[in-house]
Every structure is written in structure tokens, then in C-alpha cells.
N, C-alpha and C positions, 0 to 999 in steps of 0.2 A: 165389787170387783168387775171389771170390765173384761169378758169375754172374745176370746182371740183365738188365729188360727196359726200353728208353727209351721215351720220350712216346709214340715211333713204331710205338713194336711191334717194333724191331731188339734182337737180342740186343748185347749187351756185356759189362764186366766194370765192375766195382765198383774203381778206383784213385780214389787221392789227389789232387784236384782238378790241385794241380800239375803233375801228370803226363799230365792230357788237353791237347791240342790244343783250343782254344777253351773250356774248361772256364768255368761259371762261376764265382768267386771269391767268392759269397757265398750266406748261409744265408738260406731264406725263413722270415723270425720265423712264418707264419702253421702250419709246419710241426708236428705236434704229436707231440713228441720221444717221447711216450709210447707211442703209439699206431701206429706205423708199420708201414705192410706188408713181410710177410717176403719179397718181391720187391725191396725197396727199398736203396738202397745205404745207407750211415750216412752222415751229414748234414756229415762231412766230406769223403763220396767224392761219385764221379758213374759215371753209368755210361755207360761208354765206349765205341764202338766201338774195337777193335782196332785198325785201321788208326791210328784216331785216338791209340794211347797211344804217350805220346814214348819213344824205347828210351832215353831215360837225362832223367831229370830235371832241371831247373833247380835247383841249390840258392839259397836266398838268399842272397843276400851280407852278410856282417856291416859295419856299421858301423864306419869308421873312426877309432873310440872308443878310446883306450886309456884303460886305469886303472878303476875297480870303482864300481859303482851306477849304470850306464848301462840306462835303460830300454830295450825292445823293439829291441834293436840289429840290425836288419836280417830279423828274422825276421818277421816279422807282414805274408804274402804273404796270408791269407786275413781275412777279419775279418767278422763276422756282421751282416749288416746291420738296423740300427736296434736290437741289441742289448741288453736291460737294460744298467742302469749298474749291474747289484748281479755283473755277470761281468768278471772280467778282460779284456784283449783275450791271445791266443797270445802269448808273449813279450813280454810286459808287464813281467813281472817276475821279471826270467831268473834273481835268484837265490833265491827260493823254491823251498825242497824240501819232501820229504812225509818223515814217518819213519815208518817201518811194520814192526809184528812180523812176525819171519817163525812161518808156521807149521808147527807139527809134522805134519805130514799129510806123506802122500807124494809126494816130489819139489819139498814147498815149499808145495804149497798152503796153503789157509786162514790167506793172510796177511790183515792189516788195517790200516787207517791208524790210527797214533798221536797224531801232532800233527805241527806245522809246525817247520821250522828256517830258517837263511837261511844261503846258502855264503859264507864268507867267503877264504877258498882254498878252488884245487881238493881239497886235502886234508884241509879241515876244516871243519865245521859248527857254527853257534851255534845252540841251543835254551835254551830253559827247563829247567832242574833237576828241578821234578817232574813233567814227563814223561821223564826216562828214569832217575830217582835207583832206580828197583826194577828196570832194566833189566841182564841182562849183553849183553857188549857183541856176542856171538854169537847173542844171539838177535833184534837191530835193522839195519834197513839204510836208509840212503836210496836217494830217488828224486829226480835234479832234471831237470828240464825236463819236469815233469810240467804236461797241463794238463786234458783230458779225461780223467776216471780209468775210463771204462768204454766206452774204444778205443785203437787201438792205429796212427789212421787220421790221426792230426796230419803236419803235411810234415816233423817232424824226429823222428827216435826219441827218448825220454826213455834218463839212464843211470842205472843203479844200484849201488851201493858197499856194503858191507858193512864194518863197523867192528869195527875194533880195539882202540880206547880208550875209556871216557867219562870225561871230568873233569869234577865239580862242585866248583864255589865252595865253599870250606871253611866260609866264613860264611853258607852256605843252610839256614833253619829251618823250620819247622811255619808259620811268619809268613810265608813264601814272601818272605823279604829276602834279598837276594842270589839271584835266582833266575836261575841261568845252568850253562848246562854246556857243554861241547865236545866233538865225535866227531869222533875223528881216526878217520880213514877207511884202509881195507886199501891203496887204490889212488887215484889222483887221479882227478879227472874230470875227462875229456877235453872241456878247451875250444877247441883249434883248429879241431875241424870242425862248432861247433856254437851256430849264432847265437844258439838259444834259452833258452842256461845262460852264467852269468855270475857273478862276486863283487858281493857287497853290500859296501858303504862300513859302518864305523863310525863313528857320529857322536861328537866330543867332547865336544860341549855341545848342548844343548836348543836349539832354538828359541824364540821367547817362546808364552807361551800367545796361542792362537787361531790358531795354525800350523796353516792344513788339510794335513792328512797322509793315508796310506792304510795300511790294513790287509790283509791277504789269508788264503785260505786254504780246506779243505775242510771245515769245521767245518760245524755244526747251521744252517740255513737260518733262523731263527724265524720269518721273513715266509711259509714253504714247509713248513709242518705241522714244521717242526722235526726235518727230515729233512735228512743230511747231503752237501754239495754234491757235485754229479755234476764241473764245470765248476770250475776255481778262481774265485773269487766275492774282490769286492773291496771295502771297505766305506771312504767318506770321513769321517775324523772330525779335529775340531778341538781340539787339546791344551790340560787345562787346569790352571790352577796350580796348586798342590803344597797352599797351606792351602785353597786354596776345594774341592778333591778333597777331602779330612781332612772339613769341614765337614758335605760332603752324606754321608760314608756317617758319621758321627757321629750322623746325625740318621736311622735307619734301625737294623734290630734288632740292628746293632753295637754300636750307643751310644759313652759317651763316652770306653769304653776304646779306642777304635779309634784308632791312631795311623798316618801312612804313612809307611812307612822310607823314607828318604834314595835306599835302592838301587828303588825305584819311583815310579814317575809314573803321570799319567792323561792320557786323552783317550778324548772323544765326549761321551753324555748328551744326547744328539739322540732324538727319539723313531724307533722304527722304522732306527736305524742303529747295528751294534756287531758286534765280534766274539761269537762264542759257544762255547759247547761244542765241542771237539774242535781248535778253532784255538790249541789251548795251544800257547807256542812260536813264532808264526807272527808275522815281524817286523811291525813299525810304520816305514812311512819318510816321510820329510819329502821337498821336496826341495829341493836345494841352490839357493840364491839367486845367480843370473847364469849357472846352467849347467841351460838348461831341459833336458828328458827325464835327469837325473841325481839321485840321491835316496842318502840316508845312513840308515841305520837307528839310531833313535833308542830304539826299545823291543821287546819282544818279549810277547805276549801273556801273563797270570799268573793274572787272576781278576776277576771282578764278582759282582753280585750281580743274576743274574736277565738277561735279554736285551735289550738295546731299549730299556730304559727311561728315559723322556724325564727329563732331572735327576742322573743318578746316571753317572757316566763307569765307564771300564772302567779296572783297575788294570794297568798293564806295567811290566817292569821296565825302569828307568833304564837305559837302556846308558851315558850317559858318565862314570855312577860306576863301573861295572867295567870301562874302558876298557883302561886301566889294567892291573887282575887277567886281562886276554884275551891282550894282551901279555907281560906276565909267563910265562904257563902256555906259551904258542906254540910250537910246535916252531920250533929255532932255524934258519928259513928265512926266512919275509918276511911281513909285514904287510900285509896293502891299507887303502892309505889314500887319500881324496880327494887326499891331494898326490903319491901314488906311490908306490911302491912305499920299507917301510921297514927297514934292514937291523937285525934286532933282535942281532945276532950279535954289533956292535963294543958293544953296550950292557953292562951288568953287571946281571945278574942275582939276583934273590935268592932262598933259598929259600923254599920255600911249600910243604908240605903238600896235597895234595888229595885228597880222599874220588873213588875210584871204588866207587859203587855197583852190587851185581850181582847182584840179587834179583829174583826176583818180576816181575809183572807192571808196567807205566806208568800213570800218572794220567791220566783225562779231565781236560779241560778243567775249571778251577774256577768257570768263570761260568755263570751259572743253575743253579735248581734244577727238578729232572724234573714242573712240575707242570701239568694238562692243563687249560686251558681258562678261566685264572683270572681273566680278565675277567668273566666269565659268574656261576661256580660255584666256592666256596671249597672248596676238596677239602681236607679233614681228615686227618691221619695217624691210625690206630689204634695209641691207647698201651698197648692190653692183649693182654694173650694170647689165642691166638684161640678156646680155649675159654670165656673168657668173654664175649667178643665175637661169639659166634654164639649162647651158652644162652641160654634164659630168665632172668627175675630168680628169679623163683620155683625154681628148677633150683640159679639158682647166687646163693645170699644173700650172697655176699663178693663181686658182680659184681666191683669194682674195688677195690683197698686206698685207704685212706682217710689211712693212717699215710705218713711217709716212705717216698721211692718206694725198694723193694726189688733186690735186684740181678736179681731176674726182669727185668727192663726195661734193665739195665745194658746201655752198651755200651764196649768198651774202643777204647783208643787208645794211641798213642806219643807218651810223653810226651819221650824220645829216643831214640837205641838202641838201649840197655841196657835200657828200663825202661817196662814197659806202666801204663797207669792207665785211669778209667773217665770217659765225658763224663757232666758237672756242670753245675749253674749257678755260674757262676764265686761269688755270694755265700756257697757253698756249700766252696768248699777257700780251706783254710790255710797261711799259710806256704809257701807253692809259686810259687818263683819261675819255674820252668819250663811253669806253667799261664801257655796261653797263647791268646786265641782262635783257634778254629781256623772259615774259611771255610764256607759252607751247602754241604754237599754234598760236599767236594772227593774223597773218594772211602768207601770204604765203612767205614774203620776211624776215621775223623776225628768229630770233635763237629761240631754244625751252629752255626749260626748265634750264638748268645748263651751257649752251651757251653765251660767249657775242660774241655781233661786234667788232671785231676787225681790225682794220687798216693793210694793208696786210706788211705795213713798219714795221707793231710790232708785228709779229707773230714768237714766239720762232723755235729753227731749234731742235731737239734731235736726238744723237745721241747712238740708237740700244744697239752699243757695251758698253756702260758706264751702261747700265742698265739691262743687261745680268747675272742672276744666274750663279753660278757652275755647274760645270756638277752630275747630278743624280738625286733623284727622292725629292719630300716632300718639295721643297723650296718656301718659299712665297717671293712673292715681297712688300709687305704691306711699302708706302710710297715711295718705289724707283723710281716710276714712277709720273711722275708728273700728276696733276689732280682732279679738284676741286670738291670735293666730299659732299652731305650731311652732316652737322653739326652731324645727328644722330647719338647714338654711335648702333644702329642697323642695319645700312649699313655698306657693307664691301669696303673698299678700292679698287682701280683700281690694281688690279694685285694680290691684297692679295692673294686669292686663285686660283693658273694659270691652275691648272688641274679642276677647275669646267666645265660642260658640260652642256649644255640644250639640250635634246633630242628633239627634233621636229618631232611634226608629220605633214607629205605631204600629202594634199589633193590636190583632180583630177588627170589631167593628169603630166607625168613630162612635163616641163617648164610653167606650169600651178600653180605655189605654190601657197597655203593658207597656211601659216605659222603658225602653234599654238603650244603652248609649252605644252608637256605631260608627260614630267622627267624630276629628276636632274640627274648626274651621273657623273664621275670620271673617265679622262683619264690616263689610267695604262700602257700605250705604246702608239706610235704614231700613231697606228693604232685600239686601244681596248679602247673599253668606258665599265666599269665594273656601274651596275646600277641595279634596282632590278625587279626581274622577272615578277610583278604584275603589273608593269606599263608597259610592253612592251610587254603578252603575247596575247595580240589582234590581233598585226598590224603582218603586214609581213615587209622582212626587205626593200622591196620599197615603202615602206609607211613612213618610219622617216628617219629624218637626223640628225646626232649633231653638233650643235654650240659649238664651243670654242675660250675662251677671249673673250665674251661677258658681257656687265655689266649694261651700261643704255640701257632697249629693246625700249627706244622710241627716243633715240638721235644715232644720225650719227658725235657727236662730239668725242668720244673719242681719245686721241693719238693714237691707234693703232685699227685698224679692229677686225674684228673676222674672224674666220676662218669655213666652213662647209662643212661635206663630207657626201657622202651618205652610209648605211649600207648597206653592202654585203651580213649578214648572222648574225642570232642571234645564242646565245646557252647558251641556260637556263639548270638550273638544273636538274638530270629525276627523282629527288627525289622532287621535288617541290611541295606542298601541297597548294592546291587551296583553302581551310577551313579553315588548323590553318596557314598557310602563311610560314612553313618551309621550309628550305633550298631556301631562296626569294633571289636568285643571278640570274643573267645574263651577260652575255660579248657582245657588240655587235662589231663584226669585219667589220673592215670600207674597204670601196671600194679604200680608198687612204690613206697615211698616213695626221696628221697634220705637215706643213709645222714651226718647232722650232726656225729655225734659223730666227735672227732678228726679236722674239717676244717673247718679256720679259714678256707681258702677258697670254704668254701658256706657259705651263709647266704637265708633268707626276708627279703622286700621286705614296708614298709608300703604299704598305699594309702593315699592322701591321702582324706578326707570333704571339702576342699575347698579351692580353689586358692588359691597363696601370690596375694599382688598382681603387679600387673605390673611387668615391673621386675627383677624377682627373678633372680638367677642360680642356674640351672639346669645339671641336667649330662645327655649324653645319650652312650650308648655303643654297640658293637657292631661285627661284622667285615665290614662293607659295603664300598660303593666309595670308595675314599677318593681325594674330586675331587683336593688335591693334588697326589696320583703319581697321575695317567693313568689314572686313574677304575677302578683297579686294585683287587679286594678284599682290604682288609686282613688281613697276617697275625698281626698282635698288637690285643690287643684295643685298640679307642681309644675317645677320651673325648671331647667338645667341651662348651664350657659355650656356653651360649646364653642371653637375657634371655626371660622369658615377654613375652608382647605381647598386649596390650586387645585384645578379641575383632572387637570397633566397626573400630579401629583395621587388623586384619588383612584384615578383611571387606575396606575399602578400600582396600587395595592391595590386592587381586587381582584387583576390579571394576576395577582399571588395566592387567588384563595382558589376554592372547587371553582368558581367560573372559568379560569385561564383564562389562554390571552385573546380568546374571541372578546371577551366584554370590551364593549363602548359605552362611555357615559353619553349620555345624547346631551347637545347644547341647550334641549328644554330641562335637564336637570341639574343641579350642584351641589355640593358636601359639604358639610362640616361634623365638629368632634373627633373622635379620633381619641381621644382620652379614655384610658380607663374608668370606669364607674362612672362617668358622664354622658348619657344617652339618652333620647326617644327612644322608647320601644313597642310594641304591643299593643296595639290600640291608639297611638297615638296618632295614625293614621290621616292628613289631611290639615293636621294642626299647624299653625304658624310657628314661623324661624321670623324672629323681630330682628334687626339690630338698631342699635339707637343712632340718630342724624345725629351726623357732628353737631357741638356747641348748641347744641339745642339739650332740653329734657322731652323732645321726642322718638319714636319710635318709625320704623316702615319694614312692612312683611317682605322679606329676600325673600323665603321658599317656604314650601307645605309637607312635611312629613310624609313621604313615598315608600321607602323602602331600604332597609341595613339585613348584614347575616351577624345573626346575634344581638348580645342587647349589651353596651358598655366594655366592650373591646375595645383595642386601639384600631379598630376599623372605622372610618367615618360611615356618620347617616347618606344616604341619599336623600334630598331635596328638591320639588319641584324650584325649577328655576324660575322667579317671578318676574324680573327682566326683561326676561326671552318672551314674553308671555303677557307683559302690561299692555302692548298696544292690541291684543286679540281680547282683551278687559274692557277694555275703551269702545272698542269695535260693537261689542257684544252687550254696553251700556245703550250706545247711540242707538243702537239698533229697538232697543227697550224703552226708548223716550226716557232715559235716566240720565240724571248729572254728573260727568267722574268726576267730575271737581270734589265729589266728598271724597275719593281717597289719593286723590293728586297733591303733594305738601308744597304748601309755600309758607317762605318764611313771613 
């Protein structure tokens, strides 16, 4: 026992509240768990005079519960007063376990947590399949009655089991269907003397949607820098139906191959509430109707996409489809069921097959991916190797290939057991029935997001020249390029617009990049990114670089690379207004041109010499905030079309918002949109306004994303005017010894 000083200045001892004589029985929230004096007891002891510690402890008494899914049965002597709601209460949820590798170190240490499971017997546990499908069975243990994982100071010891079996569901794939497995365990765990472990209920059937239900577990905090919980954390979310789930991640860079198996469901999609990382495995229970504090597990955690995010639910698997397969597999002892106890033994049997898996290391958690701060700042992957990613152009003239992407970039995957393949864009393999999406992230050997595995015998060959524009400016490629794209119609196609640019800014030193996206902008020659003056007049020009033919910033699948050069030199306007945001042009002249040939994804933008009429549909793109998902920056590239809008017209509605009637739209600017749920916002900064030339299948940039209040009101964007502004283009070409004929259209 750890020796301590009270209020008083008396010496004591550091026990278990329980154990003191008058002890208080609750935590001061204002206590700051971080920061505590090394005199201090841990926030579940107290420090005691002697006299004062009881020589034998009150246990609590377990609740006169019989039968499996009974919350906090008699244990929950202490409870922290005014508590978040995002923490369990002690025995809340006595049959949550932890699964945790052990470690090879000596006498055990450098163990870690795995994922969550839920006891269903003393002798056996349900988890998820891919957290323990790479596991053998000697090198996992649990832990239940865990609730503080960094003390040792709770009023009931937690116990730990070490396994002897695992079974996974014969029918668990890359699709994570069927995603269940069981660990039979070396020894039981002892529940008679221990109020705060307990069996979880099997549910047979669902609830209906909008069933508020709970989730638990140690997984990744995302409300808490994404740091993994100290305290079991518990999260309320409401179940929702099987096609409206399908629907939303349809519409998301699964697209419309995304189907949900039968052996999974969802719930949440609540903003700021979900399971996350590391709670793979970690049940879902509902609770039972007419028997308050009693709950049935319904699901078990498997995957989403990303944390939190308000619209999109979290994927689990179906527990009352494999209710069933739980039974089946059981050691021929007993079942817990909400009706009691079931004797599987007079039943018949059949056989069944089951894969134990006993490889390697466990899966994290398949929901979110590791990206830092992306409300803020779009963080880029780097698709190239890192010698070309840190040279000069000049250094290195094949910065990026230009051709189909090479197997320098390849990365492999399991296609099944037998049989490695490399991730693809799925429009990209053949004949492969085994290519399959595989989840964002879900561990290091997997394809991301819009990727499958494909077999290296069925991977399509394309050839360049078949998919090559004509020569001149404003061509989109929209569909000519093969590429499997979001179902949404708010994402734009692979190639659709070949002159979009991402301006990047370069943090530290060069060959030191932090990649973060801080424009959009529009290449007007193969050396000039025209974009707007408000996003660029910070940096110097060794601070950013622009990307082109870029589209998904988190896949390394596309058919073709992107290409990036560094800025040599900006050159903004000298009329530029820093207040009212007039004359908001800049050119930045690049250190090298982009490399055209053999990429039907890049291509040079016309400018307009003057504006279509009002009226007119327009398209505007770039990887900004996108108001729909939670003002979150996009990670594929999107499209909106918008109406241009009479200048008169525009002027007047903003003299109706906080501006009044001082605001002028200046001649160097002009609007469109106007439409609800149809906007630029956030980031989009600098990005091209296309519209298409009559009777052509060409395009010419009218304006650059300036500046709107709000995001998808019926208030139009503001627009740099490019019009008002092409002959100060032309000017500012001659002057550079450059051609405007690359973005002057003729027919």
C-alpha cells in the first residue's frame, strides 16, 4: 500500500474507498486525472488513516438476477459523480471483455489491447472474426471485469483466461460477412464471487430500427485527440434499417458496388457518437422490453467509414443471423438465453467445418481512417516514391510516370488464402470473381476504399493513345477513362476536369513534405496555375507546390498518377484589395512544366473573353468542405453545377444580409448558385467556375471561387470575374515569354 498525506496533514494509506470507514464514495469531476500529485492516492482510493481501514471489506452483493444480460448487478458501490455520459458506470456492463495479445517480453509484459468481445459462458467468448482470424490461440487472453485499464484500484479484481480454441465462421470473408468467431477459454471464469462479470444475452432478432441501443469499449476516443480510452467509454446509438444503411454508404467512395450482407446491420450516424478504432468486436446491446437494466446483444462492432460522422452509421454484424452458427459450434454444455438456460446436448447436431485461424498478428478496428485534422486541412497521401518526392524537377525529369501506374506503387493483398493479388481500381480487373471491395484502412495488406484485389492474370493493360483529347484547351474527359467512381452525382469523374489543380502547401524543409491542401486552381499552360490571390498571398513561392490529375487524395489506385511541380514565382494582381477581395487573380509560374503527353488526365483550361448569360449552368469543383457531410473536406474530387446569376441581381441580395446596402459587387467579380444544397464552400478557394462553349463538348473558366456567407443557401457564390481579367492574363503571359494561345479557344 502506498503511503499518503490527508487534507490534515495525517499520514495514511492509499486503499480502496470501500475499505475506509467513512470513505467518500465519489470522484471530484473537477480532479484533473492528468496531472495529479505523486502524494495523491488514485482517484479510486482514499487515503486512510489506519485505524480507519476496515480489516475485511464489505463485498457488494450481487443482485438477485438470475439468467445472462443483467446490467450492473450489485456491483456499482462507487460511481463518479456527474460523470460524462461518454464513460461507463463500474459494472455496467459485466459482460464486456478486453482481448489482449500477450506479450513476448519477459514474464508477459508488453502486452496490448486487441478489441472487445462479450462473454457469453463462463467458458466462452464472442468477438468478431477479424480481430482474432491472424491470431493463434496461445498467444491471446482475456480479460473481463475490466473497467479502469490503468489500475489495479476498482472494489472487485478483474480475471483473466487464456485460450485454447478460436473458431471462426466458415463463411467469414474479406467483406467481413459472417464476421464472428469464439474463444473457448483454458478455464472458466469465475462468476460466484463476482458481481462485476457476468454473461451477455443473445439476441434472436433485431429490434426495429430506432432502437436506442449501447455500444462499449476501449477503442480510439475521437472526441479525445483520438486517443485510446483509459475508462470503458460507452456510446448511445440508434439502429438503423438495413436499405436506408446500403443507401448512405452507396453514396460515399464505396459507391454503388457496396452492398450490406444479410449477416450485418447498422446503427448510429448521429454526429459526434460512434464506436471507433480499436472497439472491433465490442458488443451492441439493446435492451430487453419489460425487463429494465437487462439487455441482449444484437451486434458486435466490424467497420465504418471514418468516426462520428453525422449521416453514415457504423456497420455490425447481425448477431440473429448467426445465432444459429453460435449454437451449432458450442461446446456441448448450455447456452445462455433470455429464457434460461438451453440444453444444446438433446438437440442434433450437424456438422460444420470451421477455419481456426493461427497466424500472425489481429486486425485494428476497420472504422476510420488515420487522418489528422481534416476538418481543417485536406492531408494528401504521397503517391510517389520518396526520391522523387523530395528532388527537384530539374534533378529528376520523370518526377512522376505519366503512363499506367507501375508496380513501383503496387500494393498486394489476399485475394484468399492461397492466393496474393495487387490493389486496383476495381474498373481495372477482369473476370475476378473473388475481387472484392475491401474497407478504408482495414489493416496494412488490404486495398482502401474504391480498390479491390485483384488477381495479377486479370488486371486490364490501357492504352494512353485511345484515351487522349484533341489538341487545345477546355476538353474534359468525363467517362473516357476507365474508373470506378462514387455512385454520387456530387462527385466528379476521373478525368472529367483534366486542368483542376490542388495547390499545396510545403511544410519544413524541402524533402521534408507535409503535404496539406490550401487551393483549388486551374492549369492555363503547362507551366501556369491561374487561381485566386487570397489563397496564395501568404506563402512564398517555396512554400507550395501544385498537383495535377489528382482525384482520390487517399488512394494510390487511380489509372494514372498525378503529377507536381514546384512554384518558381507568383504574380498577383497590384490592384488586389485585401477588404473588398477585388481584382482576386494570381498566376503561379511553375519551376517545370506538367508533363501532357500520355495523360489523358491532365489537360489546360480555356478562359472565357466573356461571360455566358445568366442563367447558364455552370460547373464548379474542388476538395473543400463539403456542407453535406459536416462540413468535412472532401476526399474525392466534387462537382456542383450552379446557375450564373445577373450581377444587379446579386448585388441585391447581399444588400439583404448583415452587409447592407454599402456592399458592391466589384466588375472584377460575378455570382452564381443560389440554390439550396448547391454550393462551393470551404476550401474551395481559388477553384474554377467551367461553363461549357456552346455546341462544342468544350469547357472555358468564367470565375475562381472568392468568397459566399454560408455554404448552400439560396445566396449566390461570389466569383472572381475572368472576363474582366483575361487581358491582364495575356499581359502577364507576354510579359513571361509564354504562349496564351494554350488557353485562348478556337474552334
Amino acid at each position: 500500500r502506498k503511503s499518503c498525506t490527508n487534507d490534515k496533514n495525517e499520514q495514511g494509506l492509499c486503499v480502496r474507498k470501500a475499505s475506509c470507514v467513512n470513505a467518500v464514495q465519489t470522484v471530484d469531476p473537477t480532479i484533473n486525472f492528468n496531472l495529479r500529485e505523486r502524494e495523491l492516492c488514485h482517484y479510486l482510493e482514499t487515503c486512510c488513516l489506519e485505524k480507519n481501514i476496515k480489516k475485511k471489506a464489505v463485498k457488494p452483493i450481487r443482485q438477485q438476477n438470475t439468467g445472462c444480460g443483467w446490467s450492473n448487478p450489485g456491483a456499482n458501490v462507487f460511481r463518479e459523480k456527474n460523470s460524462p455520459t461518454g464513460f461507463a458506470d463500474y459494472g455496467e456492463f459485466p459482460w464486456m471483455v478486453a482481448l489482449i495479445q500477450k506479450g513476448t517480453g519477459k514474464d508477459g509484459f508488453n502486452e496490448s489491447y486487441a478489441g472487445g468481445g462479450v462473454l457469453i459462458h463462463p467458458s466462452v467468448v464472442m468477438t468478431a472474426a477479424h480481430k482474432v482470424q491472424n491470431f493463434k490461440p496461445e498467444v491471446v487472453k482475456i480479460r473481463a471485469g475490466e473497467w479502469d485499464t490503468q489500475t489495479d484500484a476498482e472494489v472487485e479484481p478483474y480475471q483473466e483466461r487464456d485460450v485454447s480454441k478460436i473458431i471462426i465462421h466458415e463463411g467469414h470473408n474479406e467483406k467481413q460477412h459472417n464476421d464472428v468467431a469464439l474463444l473457448i477459454l483454458k478455464s472458466p471464469v469465475d462468476l460466484s464471487d463476482a458481481p462485476h462479470i457476468a454473461v451477455g444475452c443473445l439476441a434472436s432478432r433485431l429490434p426495429p430500427p430506432g432502437t436506442r441501443c449501447y455500444s462499449m469499449g476501449w477503442g480510439e476516443d475521437f472526441l479525445n485527440d483520438n486517443k485510446y480510452a483509459v475508462i470503458l467509454k460507452k456510446v448511445e446509438l440508434p439502429l438503423v434499417e438495413a436499405s436506408d444503411c446500403e443507401s448512405r454508404y452507396k453514396r460515399t467512395v464505396l459507391s454503388s458496388a457496396y452492398v450490406l450482407d444479410k449477416t450485418l446491420m447498422c446503427a448510429g450516424g448521429e454526429q459526434g457518437v460512434d464506436t471507433c478504432r480499436g472497439d472491433g468486436g465490442s458488443p451492441l446491446v439493446c435492451p430487453i422490453k419489460g425487463q429494465p437494466d437487462r439487455f441482449e446483444v444484437v451486434g458486435l462492432v466490424v467497420y465504418g467509414l471514418q468516426c462520428g460522422t453525422g449521416g453514415l452509421p457504423g456497420v455490425y454484424l447481425n448477431v440473429p443471423q448467426v445465432h444459429d452458427w453460435v449454437a451449432l459450434v458450442f461446446p456441448p454444455t448450455c447456452l445462455i438465453t433470455v429464457s434460461g438456460v438451453y440444453n444444446l446436448e438433446a438437440r442434433s447436431r450437424l456438422k460444420m467445418s470451421v477455419k481456426i485461424f493461427i497466424v500472425g498478428l489481429a486486425l485494428l478496428y476497420a472504422n476510420a481512417t488515420p487522418d489528422n485534422d481534416l476538418n481543417d486541412w485536406l492531408n494528401f497521401i504521397s503517391k510517389q516514391n520518396k526520391e522523387s518526392s523530395t528532388g527537384s524537377e530539374e534533378s529528376n525529369p520523370d518526377l512522376t510516370p505519366t503512363n499506367v501506374k507501375s508496380s513501383d506503387a503496387e500494393r498486394t493483398c489476399k485475394i484468399n488464402k492461397h492466393e496474393e493479388g495487387v490493389c486496383v481500381d476495381g474498373s481495372l480487373c477482369d473476370g475476378n470473381p473473388d475481387a472484392t471491395i475491401s474497407f478504408t484502412l482495414r489493416e496494412k495488406s488490404t486495398c482502401n476504399g474504391i480498390e479491390v484485389c485483384c488477381s495479377r492474370n486479370d488486371i486490364r493493360t490501357i492504352s494512353t493513345t485511345q484515351l487522349m483529347a484533341p489538341d487545345g484547351c477546355g476538353f474534359s474527359n468525363a467517362g473516357a477513362i476507365p474508373y470506378q467512381r462514387p455512385s454520387d452525382p456530387g462527385y466528379a469523374e476521373f478525368g472529367e476536369f483534366p486542368w483542376m489543380i490542388a495547390v499545396i502547401r510545403r511544410s519544413g524543409d524541402i524533402g521534408d513534405f507535409d503535404d496539406k491542401y490550401a487551393a483549388g486552381g486551374a492549369l492555363v499552360h503547362p507551366k501556369v496555375v491561374i487561381t485566386a490571390t487570397h489563397k496564395v498571398r501568404d506563402y512564398g513561392p517555396q512554400e507550395l507546390m501544385a498537383r495535377a490529375g489528382e482525384y482520390n487524395t487517399r488512394s494510390i489506385s487511380e489509372v494514372f498518377f498525378h503529377q507536381e511541380r514546384g512554384v518558381a514565382k507568383i504574380v498577383t494582381h497590384k490592384q488586389f484589395s485585401d477588404v473588398h477581395v477585388h481584382y482576386d487573380v494570381a498566376l503561379l509560374m511553375l519551376s517545370a512544366p506538367f508533363n501532357l503527353v500520355d495523360a489523358p488526365h491532365i489537360g489546360v483550361a480555356c478562359l472565357a473573353s466573356r461571360l455566358p448569360r445568366p442563367g447558364t449552368r455552370c460547373y464548379s469543383m474542388g476538395w473543400g468542405h463539403d456542407f453535406l457531410n459536416q462540413d468535412k473536406n472532401s476526399v474525392i474530387l466534387k462537382k456542383v453545377e450552379v446557375p450564373l446569376v445577373e450581377s444587379s441581381t446579386c448585388e441585391h441580395q447581399y444588400k439583404n444580409t448583415k452587409l447592407g446596402s454599402q456592399f458592391h459587387l466589384h466588375r472584377t467579380l460575378t455570382c452564381a448558385g443560389g440554390e439550396e444544397g448547391a454550393d462551393t464552400c470551404k476550401g474551395d478557394g481559388g477553384s474554377p467556375l467551367v461553363c461549357q462553349i456552346p455546341n462544342t463538348q468544350r469547357f472555358e473558366v468564367v470565375g475562381l471561387v472568392a468568397y459566399g456567407l454560408g455554404c448552400g443557401t439560396k445566396l449566390p457564390g461570389v466569383y472572381v470575374n475572368i472576363p474582366e481579367l483575361f487581358d491582364w492574363v495575356g499581359g502577364e503571359f507576354t510579359w513571361a515569354g509564354l504562349n496564351k494561345s494554350s488557353f485562348v479557344y478556337t474552334a
